[in-house]
C-alpha positions in Angstrom: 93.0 105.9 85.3 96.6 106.9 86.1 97.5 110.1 84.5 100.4 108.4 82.7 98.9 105.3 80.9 97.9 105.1 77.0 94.3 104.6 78.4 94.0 108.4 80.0 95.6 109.8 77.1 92.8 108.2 74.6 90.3 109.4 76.8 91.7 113.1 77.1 91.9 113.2 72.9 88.2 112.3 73.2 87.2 114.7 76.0 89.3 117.6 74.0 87.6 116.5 70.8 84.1 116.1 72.3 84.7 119.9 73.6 84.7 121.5 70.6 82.6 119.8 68.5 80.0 120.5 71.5 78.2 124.0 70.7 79.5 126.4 73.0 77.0 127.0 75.6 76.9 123.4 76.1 80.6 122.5 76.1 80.5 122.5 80.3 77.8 119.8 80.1 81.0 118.1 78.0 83.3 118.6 80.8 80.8 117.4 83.6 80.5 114.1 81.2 84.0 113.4 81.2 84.9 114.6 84.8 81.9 111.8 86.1 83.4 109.1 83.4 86.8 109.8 85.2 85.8 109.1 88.8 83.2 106.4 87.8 86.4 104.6 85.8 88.6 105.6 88.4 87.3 105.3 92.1 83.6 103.9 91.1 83.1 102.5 94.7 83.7 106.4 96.4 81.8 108.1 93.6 79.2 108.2 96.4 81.5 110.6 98.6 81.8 113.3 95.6 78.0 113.5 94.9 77.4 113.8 98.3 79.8 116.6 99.3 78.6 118.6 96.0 74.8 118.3 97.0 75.4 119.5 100.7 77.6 122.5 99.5 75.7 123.6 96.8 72.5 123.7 99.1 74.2 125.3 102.5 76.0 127.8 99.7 72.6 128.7 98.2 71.2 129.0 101.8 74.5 131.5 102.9 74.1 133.6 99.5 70.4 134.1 99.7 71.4 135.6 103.3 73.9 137.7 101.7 71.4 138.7 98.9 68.9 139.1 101.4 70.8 141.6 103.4 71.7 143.7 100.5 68.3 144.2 99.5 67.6 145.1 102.5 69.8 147.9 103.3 69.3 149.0 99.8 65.6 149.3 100.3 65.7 150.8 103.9 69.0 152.6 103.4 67.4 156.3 104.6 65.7 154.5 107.5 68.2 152.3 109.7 70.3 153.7 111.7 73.9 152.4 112.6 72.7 150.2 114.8 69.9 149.0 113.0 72.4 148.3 110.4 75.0 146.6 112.7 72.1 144.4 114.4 70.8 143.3 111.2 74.5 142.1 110.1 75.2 140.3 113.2 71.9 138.2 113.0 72.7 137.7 109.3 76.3 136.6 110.7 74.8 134.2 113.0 72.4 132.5 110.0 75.5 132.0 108.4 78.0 131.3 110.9 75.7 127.8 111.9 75.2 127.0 108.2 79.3 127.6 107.7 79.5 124.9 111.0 77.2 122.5 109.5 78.6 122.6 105.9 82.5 122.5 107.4 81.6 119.2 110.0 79.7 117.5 107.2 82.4 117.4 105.2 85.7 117.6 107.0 83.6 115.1 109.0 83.6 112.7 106.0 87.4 113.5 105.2 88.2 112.2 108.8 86.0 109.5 108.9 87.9 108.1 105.9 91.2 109.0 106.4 92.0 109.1 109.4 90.0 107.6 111.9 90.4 104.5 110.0 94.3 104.7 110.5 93.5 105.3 114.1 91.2 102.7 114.8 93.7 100.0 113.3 96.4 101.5 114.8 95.3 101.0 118.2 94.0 97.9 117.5 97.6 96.6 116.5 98.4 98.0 119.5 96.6 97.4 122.2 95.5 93.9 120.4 97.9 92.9 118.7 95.9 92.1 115.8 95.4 93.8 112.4 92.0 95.2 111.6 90.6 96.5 108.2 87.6 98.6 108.0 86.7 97.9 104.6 86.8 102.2 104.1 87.9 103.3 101.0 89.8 106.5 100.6 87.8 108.6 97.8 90.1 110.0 95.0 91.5 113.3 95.9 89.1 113.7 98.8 91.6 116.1 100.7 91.7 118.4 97.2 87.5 118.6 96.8 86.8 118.5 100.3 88.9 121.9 100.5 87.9 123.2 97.6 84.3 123.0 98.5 85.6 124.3 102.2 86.9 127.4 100.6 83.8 128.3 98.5 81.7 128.2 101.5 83.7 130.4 103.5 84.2 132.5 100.9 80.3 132.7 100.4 80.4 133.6 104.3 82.6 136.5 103.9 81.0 137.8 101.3 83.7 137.8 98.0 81.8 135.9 95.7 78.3 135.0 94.6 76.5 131.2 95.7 76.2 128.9 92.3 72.3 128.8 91.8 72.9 125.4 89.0 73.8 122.6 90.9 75.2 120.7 87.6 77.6 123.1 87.4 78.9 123.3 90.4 78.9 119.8 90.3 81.4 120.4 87.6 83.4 123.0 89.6 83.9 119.9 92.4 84.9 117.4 90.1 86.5 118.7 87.0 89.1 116.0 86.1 92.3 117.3 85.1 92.5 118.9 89.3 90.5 116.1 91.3 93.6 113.7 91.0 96.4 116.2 92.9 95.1 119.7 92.3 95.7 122.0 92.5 93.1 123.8 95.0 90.9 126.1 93.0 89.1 128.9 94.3 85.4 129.4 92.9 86.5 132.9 91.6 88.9 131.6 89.6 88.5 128.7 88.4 84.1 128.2 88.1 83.6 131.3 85.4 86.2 129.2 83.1 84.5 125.9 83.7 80.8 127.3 82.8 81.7 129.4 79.9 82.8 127.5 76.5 86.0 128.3 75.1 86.6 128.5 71.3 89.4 126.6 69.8 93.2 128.6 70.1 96.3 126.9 68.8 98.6 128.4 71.6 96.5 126.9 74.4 96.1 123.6 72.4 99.8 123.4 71.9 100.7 125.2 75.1 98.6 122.6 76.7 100.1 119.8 75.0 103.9 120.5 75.6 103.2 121.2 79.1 101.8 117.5 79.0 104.9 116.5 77.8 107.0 118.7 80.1 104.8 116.8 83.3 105.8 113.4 81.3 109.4 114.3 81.0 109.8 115.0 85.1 107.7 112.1 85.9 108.5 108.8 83.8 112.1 110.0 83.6 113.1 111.5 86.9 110.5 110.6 89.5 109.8 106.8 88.8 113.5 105.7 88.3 114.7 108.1 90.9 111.7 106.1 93.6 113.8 102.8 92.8 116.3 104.2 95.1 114.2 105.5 97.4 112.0 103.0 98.0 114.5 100.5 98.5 116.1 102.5 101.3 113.7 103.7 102.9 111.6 100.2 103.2 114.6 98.7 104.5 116.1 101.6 106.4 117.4 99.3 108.7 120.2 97.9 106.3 121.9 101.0 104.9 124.5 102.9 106.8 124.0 106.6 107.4 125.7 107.9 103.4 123.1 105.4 101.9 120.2 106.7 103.8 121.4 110.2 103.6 121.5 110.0 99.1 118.3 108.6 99.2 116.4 111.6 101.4 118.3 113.6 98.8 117.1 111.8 96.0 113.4 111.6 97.7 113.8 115.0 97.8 113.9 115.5 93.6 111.7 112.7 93.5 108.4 114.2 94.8 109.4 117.6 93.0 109.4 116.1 89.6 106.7 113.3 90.6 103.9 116.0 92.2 105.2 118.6 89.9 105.0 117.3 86.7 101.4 115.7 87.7 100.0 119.1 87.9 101.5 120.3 84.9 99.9 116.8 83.1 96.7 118.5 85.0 97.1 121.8 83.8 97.9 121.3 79.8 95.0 118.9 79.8 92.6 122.1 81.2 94.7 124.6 79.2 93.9 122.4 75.7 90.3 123.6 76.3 91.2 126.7 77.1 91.1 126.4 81.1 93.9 128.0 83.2 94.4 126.2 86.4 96.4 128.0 89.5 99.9 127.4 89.2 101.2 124.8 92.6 105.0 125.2 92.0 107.1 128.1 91.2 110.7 127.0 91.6 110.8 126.2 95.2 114.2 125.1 95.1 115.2 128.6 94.3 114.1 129.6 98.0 115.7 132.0 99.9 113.7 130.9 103.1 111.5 128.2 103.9 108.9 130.7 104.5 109.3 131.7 100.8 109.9 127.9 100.3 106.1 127.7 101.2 105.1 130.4 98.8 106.7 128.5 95.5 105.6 125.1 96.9 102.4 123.2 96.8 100.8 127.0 96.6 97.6 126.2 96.2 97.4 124.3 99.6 100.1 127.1 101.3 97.4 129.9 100.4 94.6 128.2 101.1 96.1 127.6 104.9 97.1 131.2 104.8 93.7 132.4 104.0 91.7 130.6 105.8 93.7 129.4 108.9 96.5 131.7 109.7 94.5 135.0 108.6 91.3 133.7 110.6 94.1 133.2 113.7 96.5 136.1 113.6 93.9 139.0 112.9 91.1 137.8 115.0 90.3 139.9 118.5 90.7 137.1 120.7 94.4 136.5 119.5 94.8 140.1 119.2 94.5 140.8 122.6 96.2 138.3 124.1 99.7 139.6 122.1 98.9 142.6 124.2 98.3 141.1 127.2 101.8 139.1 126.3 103.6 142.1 126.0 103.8 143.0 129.4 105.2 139.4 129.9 107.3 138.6 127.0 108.2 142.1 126.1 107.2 144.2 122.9 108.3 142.7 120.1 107.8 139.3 120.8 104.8 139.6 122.5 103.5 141.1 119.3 104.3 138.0 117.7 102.3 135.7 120.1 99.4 136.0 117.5 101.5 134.8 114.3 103.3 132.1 116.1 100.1 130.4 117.1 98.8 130.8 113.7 101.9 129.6 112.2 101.6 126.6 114.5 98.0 125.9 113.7 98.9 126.3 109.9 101.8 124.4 109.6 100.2 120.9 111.8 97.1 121.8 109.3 99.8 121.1 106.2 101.2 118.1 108.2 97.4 116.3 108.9 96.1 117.2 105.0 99.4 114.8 104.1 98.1 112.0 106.7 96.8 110.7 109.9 100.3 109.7 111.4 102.2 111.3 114.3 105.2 111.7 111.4 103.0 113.7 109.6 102.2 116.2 112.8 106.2 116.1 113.3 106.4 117.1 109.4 104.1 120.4 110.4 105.7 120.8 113.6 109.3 120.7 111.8 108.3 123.9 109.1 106.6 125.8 111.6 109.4 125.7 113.6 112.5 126.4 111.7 110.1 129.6 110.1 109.2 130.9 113.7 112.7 130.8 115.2 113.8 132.5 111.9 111.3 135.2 112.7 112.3 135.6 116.2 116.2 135.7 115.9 115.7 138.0 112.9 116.6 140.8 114.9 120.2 138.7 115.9 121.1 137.2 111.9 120.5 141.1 111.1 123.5 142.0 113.6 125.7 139.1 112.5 125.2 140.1 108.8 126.8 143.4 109.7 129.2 142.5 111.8 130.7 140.1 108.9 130.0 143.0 106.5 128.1 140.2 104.7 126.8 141.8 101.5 123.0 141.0 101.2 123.0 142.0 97.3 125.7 139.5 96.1 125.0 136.6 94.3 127.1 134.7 96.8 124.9 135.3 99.7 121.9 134.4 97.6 123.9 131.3 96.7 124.5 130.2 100.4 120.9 131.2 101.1 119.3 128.6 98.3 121.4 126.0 98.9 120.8 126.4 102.8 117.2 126.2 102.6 117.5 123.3 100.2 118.6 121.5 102.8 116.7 122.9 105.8 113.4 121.0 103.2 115.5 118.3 102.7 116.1 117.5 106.3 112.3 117.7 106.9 111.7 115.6 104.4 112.5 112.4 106.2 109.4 112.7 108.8 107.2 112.5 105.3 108.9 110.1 103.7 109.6 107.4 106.5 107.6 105.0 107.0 107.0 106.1 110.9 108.3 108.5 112.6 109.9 105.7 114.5 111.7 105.2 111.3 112.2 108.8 110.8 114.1 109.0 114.2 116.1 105.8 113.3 117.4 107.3 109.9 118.0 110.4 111.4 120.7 108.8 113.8 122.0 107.0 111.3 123.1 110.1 109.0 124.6 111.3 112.3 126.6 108.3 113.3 130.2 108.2 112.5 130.2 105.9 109.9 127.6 107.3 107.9 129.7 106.4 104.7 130.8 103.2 105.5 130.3 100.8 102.5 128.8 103.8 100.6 130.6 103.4 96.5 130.0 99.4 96.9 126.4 99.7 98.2 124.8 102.5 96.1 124.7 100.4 93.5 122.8 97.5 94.5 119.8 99.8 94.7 118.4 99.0 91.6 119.7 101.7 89.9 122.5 101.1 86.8 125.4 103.6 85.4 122.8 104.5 82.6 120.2 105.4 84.9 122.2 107.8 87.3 123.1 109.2 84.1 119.7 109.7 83.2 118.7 111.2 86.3 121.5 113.5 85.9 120.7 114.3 82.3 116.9 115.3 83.4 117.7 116.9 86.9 119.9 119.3 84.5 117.3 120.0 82.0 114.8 120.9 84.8 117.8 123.3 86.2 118.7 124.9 82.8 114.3 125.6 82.3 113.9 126.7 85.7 116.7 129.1 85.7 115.2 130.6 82.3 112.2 130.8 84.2 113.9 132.5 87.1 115.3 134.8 85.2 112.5 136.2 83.0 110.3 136.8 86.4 108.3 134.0 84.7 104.8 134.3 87.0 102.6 132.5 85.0 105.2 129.5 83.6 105.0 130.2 79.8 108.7 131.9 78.8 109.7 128.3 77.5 107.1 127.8 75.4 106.7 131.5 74.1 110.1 131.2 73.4 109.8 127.7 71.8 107.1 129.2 69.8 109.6 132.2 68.3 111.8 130.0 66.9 112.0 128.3 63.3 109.7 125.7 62.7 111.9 122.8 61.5 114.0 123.5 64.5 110.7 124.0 67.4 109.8 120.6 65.8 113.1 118.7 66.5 113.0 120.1 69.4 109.6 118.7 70.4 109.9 115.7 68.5 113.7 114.6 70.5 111.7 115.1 74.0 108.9 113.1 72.8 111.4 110.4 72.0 113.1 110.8 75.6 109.9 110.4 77.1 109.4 107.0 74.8 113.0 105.6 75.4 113.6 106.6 78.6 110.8 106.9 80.8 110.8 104.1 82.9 108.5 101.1 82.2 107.8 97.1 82.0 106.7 94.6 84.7 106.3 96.0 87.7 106.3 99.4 86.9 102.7 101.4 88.6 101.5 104.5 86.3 99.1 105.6 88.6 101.9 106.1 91.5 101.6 109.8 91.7 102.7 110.6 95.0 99.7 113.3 95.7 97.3 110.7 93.8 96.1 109.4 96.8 95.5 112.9 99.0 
C-alpha cells in the first residue's frame, strides 16, 4: 500500500479515526491493529520475517535487562560488603551474560537481513557469471527490513549498555517494531524516543492533527510533483547510459540528485504527519542537507536517523575502544603525532561509511558509494591543517556570506558526484558515465536531445516552479534555526484564516493537477521503499 495512493489515505482516516474513538489506555492496541493490517496488506508473504525478529528481540532484551536489574539489586543490597573488586568481577561476568546474548540477538537478525538481501544478489550474481545463466531464489525482500532490523539492533545494544529499560509486554514492543507510518523508509527510532509515545494514548490536539496533515501534504507536494516527473528523466538516462553524450548524462545525475531529496524526503514527512495526527513525533531524517557546508555536515542533515545510528553504534564502538586506541599510539611513532592520532577515526570513518554503502545494497557500487564519502571527509580532515594556511594566505574571510556561498555550492556537488555510484545501474555503469561527463564532447547534441527524455516545456517548468518553492521554505527554515521543522506551519497558523485557507487549498490543488499520474505511473516507487 504505497504511501501515495487513494487506498493508504482511506486507511490512515480510519486508523486516525479508530485512535480516538479507542479509550485511551487502549489506543496502542489501535496502532498495533493497523501497523499488522499494513504489512499483512502490504508484504503478506514476509509478515513471517517481522514477527520473527520481534519475538527474538523482545526475549534476548528481557534476558539482557533482567541481567541489568539483576546487578543493580545486587550492589544495592551488598553495597557495604563488596569491595572494588568484588564489584568490578561481578560487572565483567554480568558483561559477559550479556555480551553472548548481544552476539546471538545481532547474528539472528543481521543474519536474516543478509540472508535476504544480499546473499541472494550474490548467489545469482555468480551464477550469471560463472554460468552464464540467471537464477532466482524465490526470496522475498521483507518491507523495510533494513529500517526494523536496526531498529531492533539499536534497542538491544542499547539494553547492553545500560541507557534504557527491557520492554516486559511483548505486544507492545511488537508495536514499537512495526508501527506503520516508519516501517516503509523510517526513520530509525530509538526505543527512548519513540516506544513511551507509542504505548501511551494521546488525546486529540488540533495543531498536531493539522500540523500532521499539512506536513502530508508538504511530503505529497515534493513527491508527485518533483520526484516522479523529475525520475522520467533520470530513468531514461541512466537505463540507457550508453546513448547520451556526457551534458545529457551529466543533467540527469543532477536531476537524480533533487529527485531522491524530494522522493525520500517527502516520504518521511508523509510518515511523520501521519504519526504526528495522533499525536506521535517521529525523529526528523532531513534537515536541509543541501545547505551543507561539508559533507561531514552533509551527513548530519542527511538521512540522520541512519548517520547517527552508524555514529553511535559503529564509529563510537571503533574510535574510542582500547584496542584502536592504542594502536593510534603505537602509529604515532610511525606516522607522526597528529595523524597518528587520527589512525582511530579514519578506520572508524571507514568502517562507517562502507556500513552506509551495504545498508543501501549488496553491489560493489554500493561499497564504492561508502568508500567515495568516507574518503572525501577523511582527506578533508587530514589536509585541514593545509586549507587553514591557504585561507590566510588569500585573506579569505571565513564570516562572509560569499565563502559560505562557495562552500554550499561546493559540497553540493562533491554529493552530487557521488551520487552516480548509487544511482547506476553497476558500477560498471557508474565508471562509464563518469568518463563520459569527462570526455570532450560532453555537450554534444545537448538542447536537441534533452528533450526527448520524456520531459515537456510544462514539466521543466514545473520542476522549476517546485524546486523553488522547496528553496524559498527551506531557506525560512534556515533562517529561523528551525530544529524541529515547524516555522512554516506556525507561521501558516498566525495568519488570517481566509488567507491560511487559500493557501492550503492552492497547494492541495497543485498536488491534484500537477502531480504526475495515469498509465504507467507506480505510487509505491519510493526510492527508500524497498530498504
Amino acid at each position: 500500500m504505497a504511501f501515495t495512493s487513494f487506498n493508504f489515505l482511506v486507511f490512515v482516516a480510519i486508523v486516525v479515526a479508530a485512535y480516538y474513538v479507542t479509550p485511551i489506555k487502549g489506543r496502542w492496541m489501535t496502532l498495533l491493529a493497523a501497523s499488522y493490517a499494513f504489512y499483512l496488506i502490504s508484504s503478506p508473504k514476509t509478515f513471517i520475517f517481522v514477527i520473527f525478529t520481534t519475538i527474538i528481540t523482545f526475549l534476548g532484551g528481557r534476558y539482557i535487562g533482567m541481567q541489568n536489574d539483576a546487578q543493580k539489586a545486587y550492589l544495592a543490597e551488598h553495597k557495604d560488603e563488596l569491595t572494588r573488586d568484588d564489584k568490578k568481577a561481578l560487572k565483567a561476568e554480568v558483561q559477559k551474560r550479556k555480551r553472548k546474548m548481544v552476539a546471538l540477538i545481532l547474528i539472528a537478525n543481521f543474519g536474516v537481513l543478509a540472508v535476504l538481501k544480499y546473499f541472494k544478489t550474490y548467489i545469482e550474481m555468480a551464477a550469471a557469471a560463472f554460468g552464464g545463466v540467471e537464477m532466482d531464489l524465490g526470496l522475498l525482500i521483507p518491507l523495510g527490513i533494513s529500517f526494523y532490523t536496526f531498529q531492533t539492533a539499536a534497542y538491544i545494544l542499547d539494553l547492553y549498555r545500560g541507557k534504557i529499560s527491557h520492554d516486559t509486554n511483548i505486544a507492545k514492543f511488537a508495536l514499537f517494531v512495526s508501527f506503520f507510518p516508519q516501517i516503509v523508509q523510517g526513520p530509525i527510532a530509538r526505543h527512548d524516543q519513540l516506544a513511551a509515545q507509542l504505548y501511551e494514548g494521546h488525546k486529540f490536539s488540533y495543531e498536531n492533527f493539522t500540523f500532521g496533515m499539512q506536513l502530508i501534504l508538504w511530503g505529497f507536494f515534493k513527491k508527485l510533483i518533483i520526484a516522479d516527473r523529475v525520475a522520467i528523466l533520470v530513468n531514461q538516462v541512466f537505463d540507457n547510459y550508453t546513448d547520451y553524450a556526457g551534458g545529457v548524462v551529466f543533467v540527469a545525475l543532477l536531476f537524480y540528485t533533487i529527485q531522491i531529496y524530494t522522493d525520500f524526503s517527502g516520504g518521511i514527512d508523509i510518515a511523520r504527519g501521519v504519526a504526528q495526527m495522533m499525536g506521535i513525533q517521529l525523529s526528523h531524517n532531513f534537515m536541509r542537507p543541501y545547505f551543507s557546508d561539508s559533507l561531514s555536515e552533509f551527513w548530519r542533515r542527511w538521512h540522520m536517523s541512519l548517520s547517527f545510528w552508524t555514529r553511535d553504534y559503529i564509529f563510537y564502538s571503533i574510535a574510542l575502544s582500547k584496542f584502536f586506541g592504542k594502536l593510534g599510539k603505537n602509529m604515532r611513532s610511525v606516522l607522526g603525532d597528529r595523524v597518528g592520532k587520527l589512525v582511530p577515526v579514519i578506520i572508524a570513518q571507514y568502517a562507517t561509511f562502507i556500513t552506509i554503502g551495504l545498508w543501501h545494497g549488496a553491489e560493489f557500487k554500493y561499497v564504492a558509494y561508502g568508500l567515495y564519502n568516507g574518503t572525501v571527509i577523511i582527506l578533508a580532515l587530514l589536509l585541514e591543517p593545509y586549507f587553514k594556511k591557504a585561507i590566510e594566505k588569500l585573506h579569505i574571510n571565513e564570516k562572509a556570506k560569499s565563502w559560505k556561498v562557495f562552500q554550499m555550492v561546493r559540497t553540493f556537488f562533491i554529493v552530487v558526484f557521488g551520487r552516480m555510484f548509487a544511482k547506476a545501474t553497476s558500477f560498471g555503469a557508474a565508471l562509464y558515465m563518469y568518463g563520459a561527463i569527462l570526455r570532450p564532447d560532453m555537450g554534444g547534441g545537448f538542447s536537441e536531445t534533452i528533450m526527448t527524455l520524456g520531459l515537456t516545456n510544462i514539466d521543466f517548468a514545473i520542476i522549476l516552479f517546485g524546486c523553488i518553492v522547496c528553496f524559498v521554505v527551506s531557506v525560512i527554515q534556515e533562517r529561523a534555526g528551525d530544529n524541529d521543522c515547524t516555522t512554516v506551519r506556525k507561521k501558516l497558523a498566525e495568519t488570517a484564516l481566509p488567507i491560511r485557507w487559500a493557501i492550503l487549498l492552492l497547494a492541495f490543488a497543485c498536488v491534484l493537477v500537477l502531480g504526475v499520474y495515469g498509465p504507467g505511473y507506480d505510487a509505491a516507487a519510493f526510492i527508500y521503499r524497498g530498504f
